[in-house]
C-alpha positions, -999 to +999 in steps of 0.1 A: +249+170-276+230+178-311+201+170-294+202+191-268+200+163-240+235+172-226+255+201-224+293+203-212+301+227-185+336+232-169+339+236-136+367+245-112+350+228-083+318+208-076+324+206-037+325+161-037+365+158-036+355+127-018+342+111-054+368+128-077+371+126-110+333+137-108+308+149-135+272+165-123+243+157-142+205+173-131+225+179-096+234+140-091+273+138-085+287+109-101+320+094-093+349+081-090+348+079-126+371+062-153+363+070-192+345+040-196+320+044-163+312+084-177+304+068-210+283+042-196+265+067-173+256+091-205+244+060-221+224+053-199+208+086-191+202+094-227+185+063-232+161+070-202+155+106-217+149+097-252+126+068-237+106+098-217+107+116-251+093+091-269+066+083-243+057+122-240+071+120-209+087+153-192+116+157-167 
């Protein structure tokens, strides 16, 4: 992002087949995802982290 909360990585393989279509964020595997359930988790995430932000809060 901008910001510099998120960056985008590719990757051929995050070992969690199990949970596929995954995404990784700080080491948490999150899956199965749809569009809509990977937009709700970055939502959410960069609300908590510019909440942290604002509080002077690091991660």
């Amino acid at each position: 992002s901008s910001d510099g909360i998120f960056t985008l990585n590719e990757a051929a393989c995050l070992g969690c087949c199990s949970l596929a279509p995954v995404m990784m964020i700080n080491g948490r595997a999150y899956g199965p995802l749809t569009p809509d359930k990977a937009r709700q988790i970055i939502r959410e995430i960069y609300t908590l982290e510019q909440q942290k932000e604002r509080e002077g809060v690091l991660a």
